[in-house]
N, C-alpha and C positions, 0 to 999 in steps of 0.2 A: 448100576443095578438098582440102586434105594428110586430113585427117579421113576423108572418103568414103575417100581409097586406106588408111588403115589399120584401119578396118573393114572392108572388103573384103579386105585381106591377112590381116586376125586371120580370119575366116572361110574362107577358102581355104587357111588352116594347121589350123583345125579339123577343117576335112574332109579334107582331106588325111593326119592322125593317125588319122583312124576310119577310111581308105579303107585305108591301114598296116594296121593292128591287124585289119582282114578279110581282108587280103591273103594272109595268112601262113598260113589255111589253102587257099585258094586256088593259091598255093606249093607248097602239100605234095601237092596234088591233081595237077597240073602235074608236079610232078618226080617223080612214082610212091613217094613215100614210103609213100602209103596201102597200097602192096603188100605192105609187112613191118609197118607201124604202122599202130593203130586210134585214135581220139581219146579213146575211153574203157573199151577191153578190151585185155587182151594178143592178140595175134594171134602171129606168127613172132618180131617182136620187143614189148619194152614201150608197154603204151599211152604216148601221148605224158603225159597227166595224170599218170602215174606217172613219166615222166621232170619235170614241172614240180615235184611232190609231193619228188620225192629234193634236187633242188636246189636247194627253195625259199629259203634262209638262206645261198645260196653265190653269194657276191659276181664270181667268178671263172665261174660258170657257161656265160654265154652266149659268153668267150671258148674256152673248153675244152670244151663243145660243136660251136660251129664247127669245130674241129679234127678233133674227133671223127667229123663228120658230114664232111669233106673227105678225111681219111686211113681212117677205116673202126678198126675195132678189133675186140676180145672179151672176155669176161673179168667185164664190169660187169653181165651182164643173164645170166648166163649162158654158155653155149657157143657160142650160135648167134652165129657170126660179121656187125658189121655190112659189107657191102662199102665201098671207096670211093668219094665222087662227086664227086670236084676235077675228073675229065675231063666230065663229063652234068650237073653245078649248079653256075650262076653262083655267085663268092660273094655277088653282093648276095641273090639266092635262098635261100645257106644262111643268111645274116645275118635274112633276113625271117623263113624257116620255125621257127631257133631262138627269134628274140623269142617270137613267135606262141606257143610251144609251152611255154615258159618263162613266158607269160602265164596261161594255163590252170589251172584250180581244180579 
């Protein structure tokens, strides 16, 4: 009987990592990021694959993005200013969109 419950729980972690990992653009769909960012062209701001591309080797990324994506910035991409969205995205939202984006090849 314990058996069946830990295949069953190993499976419903599995799917629940893939249900994650799709989420995150789904996320970004939701919170209107797509409005300045594209998945794979520049738009207003950087494609998101170009923010994964700059980051890739940077341990610290996904904490200092969150931030980035909460407090808003400039400077890094350019001129065009990102706004803030600590008041319009949850942070488990900004947590998700950065995995997601940080994922990206």
């Amino acid at each position: 009987m314990g058996i069946r419950y830990l295949v069953i729980l190993a499976a419903g972690l599995f799917l629940a990592g893939n249900a994650f990992a799709e989420s995150g653009e789904v996320l970004a769909k939701n919170n209107n990021c797509l409005t300045c960012h594209a998945i794979d062209k520049k738009a207003l701001g950087p494609s998101f694959k170009d923010v994964a591309a700059k980051y890739k080797d940077d341990k610290g990324a996904q904490a200092a993005l969150e931030k980035k994506v909460r407090s808003g910035g400039s400077g890094v991409w350019g001129k065009m200013p990102m706004p803030a969205t600590a008041m319009s995205v949850s942070d488990g939202d900004i947590k998700g969109i950065v995995h997601w984006v940080l994922s990206l090849k």
